[in-house]
C-alpha atoms as one frame of an Amber mdcrd trajectory, in Angstrom:
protein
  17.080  -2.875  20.969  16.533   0.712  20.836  14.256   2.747  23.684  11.103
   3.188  20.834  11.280  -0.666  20.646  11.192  -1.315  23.953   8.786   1.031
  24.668   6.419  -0.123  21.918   6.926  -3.670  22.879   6.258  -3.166  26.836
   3.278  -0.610  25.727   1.340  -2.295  22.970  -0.297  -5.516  24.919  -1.453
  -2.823  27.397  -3.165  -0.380  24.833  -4.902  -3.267  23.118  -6.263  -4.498
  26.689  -7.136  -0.573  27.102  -8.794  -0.227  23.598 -10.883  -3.896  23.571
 -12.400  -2.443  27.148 -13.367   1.194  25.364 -16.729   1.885  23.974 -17.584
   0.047  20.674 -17.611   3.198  18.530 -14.263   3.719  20.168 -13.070   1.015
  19.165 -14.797   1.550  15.639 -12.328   4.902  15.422  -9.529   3.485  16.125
 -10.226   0.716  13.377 -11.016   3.454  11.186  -7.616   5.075  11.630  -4.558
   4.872   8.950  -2.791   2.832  11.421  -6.027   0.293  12.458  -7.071   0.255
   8.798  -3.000  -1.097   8.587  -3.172  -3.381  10.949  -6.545  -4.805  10.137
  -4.954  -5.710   6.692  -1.441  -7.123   8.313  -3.428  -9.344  10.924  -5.371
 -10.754   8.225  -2.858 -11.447   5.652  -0.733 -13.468   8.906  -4.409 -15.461
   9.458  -4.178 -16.435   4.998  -7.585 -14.644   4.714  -6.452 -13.307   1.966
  -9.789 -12.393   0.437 -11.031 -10.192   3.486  -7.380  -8.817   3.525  -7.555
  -7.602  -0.203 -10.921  -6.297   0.046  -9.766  -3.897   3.091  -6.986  -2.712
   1.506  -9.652  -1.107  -1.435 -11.574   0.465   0.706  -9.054   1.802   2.400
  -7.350   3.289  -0.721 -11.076   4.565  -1.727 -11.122   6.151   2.316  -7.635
   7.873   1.233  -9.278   9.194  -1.675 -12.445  10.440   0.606 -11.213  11.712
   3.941  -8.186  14.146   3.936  -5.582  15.388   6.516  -7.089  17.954   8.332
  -3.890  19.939   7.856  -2.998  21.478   4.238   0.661  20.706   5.234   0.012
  16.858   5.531  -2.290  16.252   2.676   0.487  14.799   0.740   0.142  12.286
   3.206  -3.158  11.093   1.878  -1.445  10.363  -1.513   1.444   8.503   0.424
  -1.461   6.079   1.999  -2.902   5.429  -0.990  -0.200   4.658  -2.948   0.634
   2.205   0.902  -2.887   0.151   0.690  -2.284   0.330  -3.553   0.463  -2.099
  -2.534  -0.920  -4.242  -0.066  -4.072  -4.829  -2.593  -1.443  -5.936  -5.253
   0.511  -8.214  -3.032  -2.737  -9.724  -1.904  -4.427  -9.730  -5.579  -1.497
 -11.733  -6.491  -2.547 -14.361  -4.030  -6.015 -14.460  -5.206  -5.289 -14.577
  -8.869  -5.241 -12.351 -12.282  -8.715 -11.429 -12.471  -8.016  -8.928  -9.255
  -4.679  -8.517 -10.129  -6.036  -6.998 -13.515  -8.900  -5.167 -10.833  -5.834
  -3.568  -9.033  -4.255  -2.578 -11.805  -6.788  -0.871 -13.182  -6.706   1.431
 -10.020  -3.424   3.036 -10.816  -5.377   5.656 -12.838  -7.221   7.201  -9.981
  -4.104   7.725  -7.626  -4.795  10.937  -6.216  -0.977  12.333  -6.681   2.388
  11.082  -6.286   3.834   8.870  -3.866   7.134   8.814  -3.754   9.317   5.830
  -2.949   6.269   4.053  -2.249   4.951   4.616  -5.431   8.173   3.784  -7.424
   7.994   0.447  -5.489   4.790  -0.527  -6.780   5.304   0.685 -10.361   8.107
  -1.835 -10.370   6.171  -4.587  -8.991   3.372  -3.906 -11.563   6.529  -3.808
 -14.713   7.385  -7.057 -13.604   3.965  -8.528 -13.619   3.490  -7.078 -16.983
   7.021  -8.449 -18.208   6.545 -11.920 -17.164   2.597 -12.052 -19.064   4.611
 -10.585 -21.896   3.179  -6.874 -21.873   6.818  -5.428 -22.622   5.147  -2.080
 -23.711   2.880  -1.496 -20.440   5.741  -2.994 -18.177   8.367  -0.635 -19.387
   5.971   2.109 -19.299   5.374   0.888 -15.751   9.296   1.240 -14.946   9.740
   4.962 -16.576   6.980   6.163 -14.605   8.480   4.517 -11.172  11.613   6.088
 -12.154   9.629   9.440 -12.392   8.248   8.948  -9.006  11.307   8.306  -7.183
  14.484   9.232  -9.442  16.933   8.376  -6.710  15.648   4.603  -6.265  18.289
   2.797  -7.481  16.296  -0.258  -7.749  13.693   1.231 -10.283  16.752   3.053
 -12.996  18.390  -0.426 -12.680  15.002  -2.599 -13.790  14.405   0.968 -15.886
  17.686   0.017 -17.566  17.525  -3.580 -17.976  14.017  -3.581 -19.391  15.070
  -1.385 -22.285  18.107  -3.315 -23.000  16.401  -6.090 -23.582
């Protein structure tokens, strides 16, 4: 186990006893973060509230879009945590059903810029969604433009490949 582990593991059950004894609007800050906006999501997909979970994960992608880094040098960031929550509201559509599956889908027209590997990975999740309803056309679409995002995934040239072949 390496020293960050350790560390994290020894420190976090301390900081949460810190933070649940701090000032509600405090506490409202830290929720409000990137990483308590995260963990929000994570602690509610582990409890199967799936609904609440999904719902989070919007308005976080929508707080992405809203509030920016502070620092021109880390606004690329912003994209990145879209494209993070984009994700999570896809994973947890697809426990909800189609209708918000379709909902997050439709989302992948306002992504504020690109977002890397991150991106690539859910452009291939959405090309296989669209591949197994049939939608060859918007799936392979779907796998070029992961490929775009993230040429040196090997994962999206390989589904890339295999989508055209067939």
């Amino acid at each position: 186990m390496s020293l960050f582990t350790r560390s994290v593991t020894r420190l976090g059950p301390t900081l949460r006893w810190i933070m649940k004894r701090m000032p509600a609007r405090v506490q409202d800050a830290a929720a409000n973060t990137i990483g308590g906006r995260t963990g929000t999501i994570g602690r509610l997909n582990e409890q199967r509230r799936f609904a609440e979970a999904y719902w989070h994960a919007l308005d976080s992608m929508q707080h992405c879009e809203r509030h920016h880094s502070v620092l021109q040098s880390l606004r690329f960031m912003d994209d990145l945590y879209w494209w993070f929550f984009f994700g999570w509201a896809f994973e947890l559509a697809g426990k909800l059903g189609d209708a918000e599956r379709r909902h997050v889908e439709n989302l992948v027209v306002r992504a504020p810029g690109a977002g890397g590997n991150q991106e690539a990975v859910c452009l291939a999740v959405l090309a296989r969604w669209r591949w197994d309803l049939g939608d060859r056309d918007q799936a392979l679409t779907y796998a070029r433009r992961g490929l775009l995002a993230d040429p040196t995934a090997d994962f999206a040239r390989e589904l890339t490949e295999w989508m055209e072949k067939q």
